[in-house]
N, C-alpha and C positions, 0 to 999 in steps of 0.2 A: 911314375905317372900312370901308365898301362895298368897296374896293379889294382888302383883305383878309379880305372876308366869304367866308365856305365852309362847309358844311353836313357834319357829318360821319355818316354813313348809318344807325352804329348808334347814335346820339344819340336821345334821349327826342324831340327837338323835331323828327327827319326823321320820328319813327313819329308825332305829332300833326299835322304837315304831311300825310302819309298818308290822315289819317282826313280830313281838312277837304276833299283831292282828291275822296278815293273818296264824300263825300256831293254833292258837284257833278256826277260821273258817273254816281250814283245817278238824281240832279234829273234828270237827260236822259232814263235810261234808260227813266225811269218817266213822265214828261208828256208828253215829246215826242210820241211815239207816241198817249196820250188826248188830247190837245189837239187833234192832226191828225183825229181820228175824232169825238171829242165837240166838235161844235162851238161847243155852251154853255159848255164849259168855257175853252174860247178866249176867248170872246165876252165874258160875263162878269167875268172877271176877267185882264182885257186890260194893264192898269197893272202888275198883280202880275205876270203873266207875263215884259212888257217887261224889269221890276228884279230878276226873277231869271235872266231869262236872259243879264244882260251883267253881274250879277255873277260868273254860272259863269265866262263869257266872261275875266271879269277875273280869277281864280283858274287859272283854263286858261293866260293870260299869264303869268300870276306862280310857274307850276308848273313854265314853262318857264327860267322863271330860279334857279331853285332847284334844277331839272336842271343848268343850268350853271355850279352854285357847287357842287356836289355830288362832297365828295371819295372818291374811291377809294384802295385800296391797292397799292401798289410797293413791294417786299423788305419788306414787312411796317409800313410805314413809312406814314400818309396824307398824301395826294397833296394840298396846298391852293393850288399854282400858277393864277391865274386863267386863263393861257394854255391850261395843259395840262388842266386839267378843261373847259375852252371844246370844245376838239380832239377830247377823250376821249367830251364826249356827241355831240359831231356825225358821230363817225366812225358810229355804231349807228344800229338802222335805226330805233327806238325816235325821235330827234332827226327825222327824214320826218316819222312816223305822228303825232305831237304837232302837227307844223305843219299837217300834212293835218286834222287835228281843230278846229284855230282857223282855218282860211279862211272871210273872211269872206262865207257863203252867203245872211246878211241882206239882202245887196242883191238878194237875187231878190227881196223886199219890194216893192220901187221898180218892177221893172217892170208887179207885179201892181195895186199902188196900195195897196195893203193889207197889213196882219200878218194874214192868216188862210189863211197857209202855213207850220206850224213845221214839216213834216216835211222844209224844205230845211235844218232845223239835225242832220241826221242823223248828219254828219258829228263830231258832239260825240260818238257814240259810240264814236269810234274809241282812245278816252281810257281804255276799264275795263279796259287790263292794270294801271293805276294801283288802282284797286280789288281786282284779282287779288293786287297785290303786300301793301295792307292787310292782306289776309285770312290771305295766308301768314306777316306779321312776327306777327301777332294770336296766329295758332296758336304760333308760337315762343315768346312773349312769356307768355302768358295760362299760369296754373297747373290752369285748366279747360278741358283742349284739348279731350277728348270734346264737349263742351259747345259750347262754340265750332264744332266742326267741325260738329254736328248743326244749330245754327242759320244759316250762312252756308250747307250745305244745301237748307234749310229758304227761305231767302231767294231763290236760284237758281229753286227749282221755284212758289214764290209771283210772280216776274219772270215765267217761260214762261206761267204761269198768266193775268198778265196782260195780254201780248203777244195773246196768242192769243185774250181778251175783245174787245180793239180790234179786230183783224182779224175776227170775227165780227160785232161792229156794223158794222164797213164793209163786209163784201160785202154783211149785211142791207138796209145805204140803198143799196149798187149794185142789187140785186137789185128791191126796194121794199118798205117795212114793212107787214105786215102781208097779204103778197103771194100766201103760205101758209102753212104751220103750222111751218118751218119756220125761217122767218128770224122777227128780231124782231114785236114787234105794231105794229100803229097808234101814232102820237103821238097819243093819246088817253085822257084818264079819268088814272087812275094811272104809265104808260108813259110820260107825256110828259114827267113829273118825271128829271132827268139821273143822280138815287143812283139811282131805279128802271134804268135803261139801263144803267148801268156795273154794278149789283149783279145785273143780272139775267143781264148777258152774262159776268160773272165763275162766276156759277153754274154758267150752261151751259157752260165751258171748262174748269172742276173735273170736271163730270161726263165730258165730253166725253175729257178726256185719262185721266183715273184708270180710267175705263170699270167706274164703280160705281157708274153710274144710269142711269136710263130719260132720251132725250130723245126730241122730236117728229123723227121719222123725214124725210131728206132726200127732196126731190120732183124736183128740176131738178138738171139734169147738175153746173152748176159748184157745187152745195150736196152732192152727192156727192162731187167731186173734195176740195172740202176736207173733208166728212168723214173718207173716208180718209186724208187727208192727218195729220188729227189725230189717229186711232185708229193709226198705225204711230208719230208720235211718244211718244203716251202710252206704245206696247209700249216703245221705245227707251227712252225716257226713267224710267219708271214704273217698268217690269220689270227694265231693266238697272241702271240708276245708284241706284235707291232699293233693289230687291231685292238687290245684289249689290255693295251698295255699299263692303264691308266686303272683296269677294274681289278687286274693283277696284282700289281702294289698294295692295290687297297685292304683286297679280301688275304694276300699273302703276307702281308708286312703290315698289321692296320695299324701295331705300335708302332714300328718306325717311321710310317709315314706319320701318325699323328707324333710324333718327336718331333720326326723333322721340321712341320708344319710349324711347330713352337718355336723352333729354333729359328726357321727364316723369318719370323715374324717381329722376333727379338733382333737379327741382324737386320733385317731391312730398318728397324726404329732406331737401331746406331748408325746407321748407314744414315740416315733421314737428319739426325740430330748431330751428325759428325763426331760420334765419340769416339773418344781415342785410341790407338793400336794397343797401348799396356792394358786400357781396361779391356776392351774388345778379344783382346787374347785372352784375358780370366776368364769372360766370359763363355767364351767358347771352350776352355780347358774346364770350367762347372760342366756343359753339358757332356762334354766328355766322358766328365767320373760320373754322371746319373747315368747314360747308358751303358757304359760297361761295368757297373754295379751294378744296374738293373732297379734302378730308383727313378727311370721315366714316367713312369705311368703314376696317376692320377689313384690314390687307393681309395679314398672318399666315392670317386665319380665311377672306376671298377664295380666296390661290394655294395653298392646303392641298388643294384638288381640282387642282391639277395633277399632274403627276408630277416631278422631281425634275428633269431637264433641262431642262425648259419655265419651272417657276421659276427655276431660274438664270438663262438667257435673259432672262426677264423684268426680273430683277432688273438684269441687266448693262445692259437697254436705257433702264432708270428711272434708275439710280442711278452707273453708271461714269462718265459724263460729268463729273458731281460729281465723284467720286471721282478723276480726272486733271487739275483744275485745282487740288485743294493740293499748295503746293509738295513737301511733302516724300515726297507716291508718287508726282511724275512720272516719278522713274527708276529706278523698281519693275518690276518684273518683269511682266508680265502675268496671270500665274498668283497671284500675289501678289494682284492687285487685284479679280481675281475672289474670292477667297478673303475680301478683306474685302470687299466687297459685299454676299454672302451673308451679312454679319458683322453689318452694318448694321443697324439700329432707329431709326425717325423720330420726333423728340417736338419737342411742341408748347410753345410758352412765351409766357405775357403783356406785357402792357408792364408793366414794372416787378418780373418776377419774377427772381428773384436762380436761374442755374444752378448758379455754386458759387462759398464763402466761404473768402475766407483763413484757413488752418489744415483746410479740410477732409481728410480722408483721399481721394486720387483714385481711382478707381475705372474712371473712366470717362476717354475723349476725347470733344471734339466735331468736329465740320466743318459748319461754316454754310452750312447748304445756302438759304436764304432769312431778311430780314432782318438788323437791325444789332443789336449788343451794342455796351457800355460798359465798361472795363476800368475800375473806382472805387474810391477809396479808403474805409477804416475807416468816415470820417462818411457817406458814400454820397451824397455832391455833386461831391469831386474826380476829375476825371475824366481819366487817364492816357494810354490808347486808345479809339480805336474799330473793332470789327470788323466786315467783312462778306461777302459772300459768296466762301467759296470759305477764309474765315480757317479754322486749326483752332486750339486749343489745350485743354490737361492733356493732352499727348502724355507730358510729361516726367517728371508724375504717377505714370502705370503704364508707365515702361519700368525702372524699378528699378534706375536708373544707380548705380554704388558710389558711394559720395563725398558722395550728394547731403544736404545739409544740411538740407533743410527734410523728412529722411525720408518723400519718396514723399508729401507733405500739396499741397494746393493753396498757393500762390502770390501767387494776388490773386483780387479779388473780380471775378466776370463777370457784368452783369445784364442783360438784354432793354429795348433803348428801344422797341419795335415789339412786334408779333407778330412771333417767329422761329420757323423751322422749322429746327432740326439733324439732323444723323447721329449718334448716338452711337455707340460702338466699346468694349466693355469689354477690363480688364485678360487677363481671361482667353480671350475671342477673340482680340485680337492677338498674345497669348502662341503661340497653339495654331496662328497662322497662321504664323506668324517659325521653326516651329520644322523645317519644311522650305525656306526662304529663309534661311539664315546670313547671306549678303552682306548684305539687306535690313536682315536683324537688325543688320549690324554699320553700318552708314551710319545706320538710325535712331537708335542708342545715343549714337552721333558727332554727331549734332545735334543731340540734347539734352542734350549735354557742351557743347557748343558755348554752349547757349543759357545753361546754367546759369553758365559759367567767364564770360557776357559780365556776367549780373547779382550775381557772386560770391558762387555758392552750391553751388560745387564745392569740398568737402576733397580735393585732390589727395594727401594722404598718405595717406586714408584709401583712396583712390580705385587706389592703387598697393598698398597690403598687398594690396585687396582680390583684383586683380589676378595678385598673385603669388601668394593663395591657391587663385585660380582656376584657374591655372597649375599649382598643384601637384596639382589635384585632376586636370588635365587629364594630368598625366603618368602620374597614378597608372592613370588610365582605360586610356590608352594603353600601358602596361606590361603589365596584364591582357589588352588586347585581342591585344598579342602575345603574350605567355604561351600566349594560349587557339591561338592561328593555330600557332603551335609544335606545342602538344599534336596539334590534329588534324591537323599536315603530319606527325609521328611516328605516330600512328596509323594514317594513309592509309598511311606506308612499311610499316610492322610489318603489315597489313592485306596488302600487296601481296606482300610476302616470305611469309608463311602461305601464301598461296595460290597461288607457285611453288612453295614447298616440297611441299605437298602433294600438287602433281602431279607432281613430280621421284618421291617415293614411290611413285605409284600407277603412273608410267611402269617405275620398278626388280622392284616387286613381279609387274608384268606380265611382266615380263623371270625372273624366277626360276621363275614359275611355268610360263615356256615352259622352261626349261632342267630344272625338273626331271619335268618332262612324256617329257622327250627320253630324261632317264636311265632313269625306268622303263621306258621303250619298249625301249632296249638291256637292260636286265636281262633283262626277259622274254623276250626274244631268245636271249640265252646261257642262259637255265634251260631254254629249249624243244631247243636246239641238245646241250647234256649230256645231257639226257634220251635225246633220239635216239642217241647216241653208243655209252648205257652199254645199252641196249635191241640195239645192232648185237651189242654184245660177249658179250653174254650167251646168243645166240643161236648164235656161234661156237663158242660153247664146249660148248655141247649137241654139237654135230655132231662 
């Protein structure tokens, strides 16, 4: 059984494993530190201390094992190989910081002779990204995230709070109690009690960071230096993360908060409509695999601030790679490919969600861009194929081959054994892409004739009228198109002839109206010439 044991991440029992770490992380983070400074506290209850601190010890061991039974995802598929999850956590620096957190630093015990040194167990705290991880399945998981996130808050600044009590009793006994008005009082009277010590240095570190009360005013250099020291963390801490905690998230985390926002939006509407724990857990294990795959985000509503070149680019540099491992656009055009790319839409699919059922109407194609599918029969056990990345299929669907018998419906049934992420490609994008590539068009059409004529579900007779009426329409086109090429080469002639003629006219008319230019010129000539003539003779004739 052990051989084959493995932890799967989004499992109820990895997030209870979770909670059992991060209160072991808690145990350090919170005693180690008082035990080192209160030394009553040590002292006292020296047995309890021993049994809890080699039980953390032994949960620390056994976290580490459960780290390396801890399956991960590959093509959407979990990973439960003992070798490869062995590999998987030790490659991460996560696999260091764990072992660095369990060295055993007990033996500094031995050289002193005694347990009344914990703070060489410091080293355990290098363990609360495991508590970090808690807090963030918590918020995912929990339908009162506000809530949640207010009191894990809330917990952070009650730790600082008490960090910074211990460090204030111990510089008080460096210093000496009671030394001035500053550091603690005397171990006397009431004071010497350990709730008075720890309650009183708690108080003063509330005031101290929040800086909304009066304390006894520092006297000696190093009661200065930490005051200051704690009056800029209070500002940091107090003023930024508590005051502005809300614009924090936003500006630091804007994907996660807008995740989140998604998320509690969909749980509050199961919440609302009472839906069920089995679907309510799918649902919440989908959001799961989008952000730790990193498929939260909106890609459409992201590259809509680019401009138009820059997401195409982007798109070719995400998505072409894909798009040139199915077989049937390797010997596509390039233009073509960019073309579907741009065409492209990414969807998400569950284990066990059916993408499409025999007899569907197709619509759509896919191309497996991550994950396996199952090609099943009717009952939805028998299992035909399997596909995976880089598979496509309902190409044959939406190419509207003539012939096809099962008119343009799906074929068989496709369903998700994994998380699978596709491409979908609709009818009417690859329509609109094929219709500047013809070749493209005509080689696509031929392998889904291909495919169909292999599983006998091409009517070749039908596939032939269809053909010759396609034919016919295509003559009829072409008949028109000369028709029209005619008309306007007769036009351009008749066009061309008008407009010699025209000027042949305007050349002639220029020519008549030199010539009768000329003859008036001569009439007038001979009218002037008679006149003189008849004026000579008349003159004669007097005399």
């Amino acid at each position: 059984y052990w051989r084959h044991f493995y932890v799967d991440p989004s499992d109820s029992f990895y997030y209870r494993w979770l909670f059992v770490i991060s209160l072991a992380v808690l145990y350090n983070g919170v005693f180690i530190i008082a035990r080192s400074v209160f030394w009553e506290l040590q002292d006292r209850y020296y047995i309890l201390w021993l049994c809890l601190d080699y039980v953390s010890d032994f949960i620390y061991a056994l976290d580490i094992f459960i780290q390396f039974r801890t399956g991960y995802l590959e093509q959407g598929l979990m990973v439960t190989d003992p070798v490869k999850l062995r590999k998987n956590y030790m490659r991460t620096k996560t696999f260091y910081i764990d072992m660095a957190s369990l060295l055993p630093t007990d033996l500094f015990y031995l050289l002193v002779g005694g347990l009344g040194i914990p703070y060489v167990r410091f080293n355990r705290l290098l363990r609360i990204k495991r508590m970090l991880e808690f807090f963030d399945r918590t918020e995912t998981r929990t339908s009162y995230t506000n809530m949640w996130r207010i009191l894990h808050l809330v917990l952070y600044i009650l730790i600082i709070i008490h960090w910074n009590a211990c460090i204030y009793f111990a510089i008080s006994a460096a210093i000496g109690f009671g030394s001035d008005g500053w550091v603690y009082a005397n171990l006397t009277g009431p004071y010497k009690d350990l709730s008075r010590k720890y309650i009183y240095s708690f108080y003063w570190s509330t005031l101290t960071l929040t800086t909304i009360g009066e304390t006894p005013p520092p006297e000696k250099d190093e009661e200065f230096l930490f005051v200051v020291v704690d009056f800029l963390i209070g500002v940091l801490i107090f003023a930024t993360i508590v005051g502005n905690v809300g614009s924090m998230i936003t500006n630091m985390n804007a994907a996660r908060s807008e995740f989140n926002q998604r998320m509690d939006g969909v749980k509050q509407y199961m919440e609302f409509r009472k839906v069920s724990k089995e679907l309510e857990e799918r649902v919440i294990k989908w959001f799961d695999y989008l952000w730790t795959n990193k498929q939260s985000l909106n890609e459409e509503e992201v590259l809509s601030a680019l401009p138009d070149k820059l997401k195409a680019e982007m798109a070719i540099h995400v998505h072409l790679d894909t798009l040139k491992r199915v077989a049937i656009f390797q010997d596509c055009e390039p233009g073509l490919l960019v073309e579907l790319v741009l065409k492209l839409r990414l969807q998400v699919f569950s284990p066990g969600d059916y993408i499409c059922r025999k007899g569907d109407i197709g619509r759509e194609m896919y191309i497996v861009k991550r994950g396996k599918l199952s090609v099943v029969g009717d009952d939805g056990s028998t299992v035909y194929a399997t596909l995976s990345e880089g598979s496509v299929f309902g190409e044959v669907s939406i190419l509207n081959i003539a012939g096809n018998k099962t008119g343009n419906r799906r074929t068989a049934n496709v369903r998700s054994l994994g998380y699978s992420d596709l491409f979908c490609l609709s009818k009417e994008s690859l329509w609109d892409a094929l219709t500047e590539y013809p070749e493209a068009k005509r080689k696509l059409i031929e392998a889904g004739r291909q495919i169909l004529m292999k599983d006998n579900l091409l009517d070749e007779e039908a596939m032939r009228k269809a053909e010759e009426k396609q034919e016919t329409v295509e003559q009829r086109v072409d008949r028109i198109d000369s028709a029209l090429d005619n008309l306007q080469t007769r036009f351009a002639r008749l066009l061309a002839e008008f407009h010699t003629t025209q000027q042949k006219l305007k050349q002639r008319m220029s020519k008549v109206e030199k010539v009768l230019t000329r003859e008036d010129d001569i009439l007038s000539i001979y009218s002037n010439n008679n006149l003189h003539i008849t004026g000579t003779t008349l003159d004669s004739t007097k005399s």
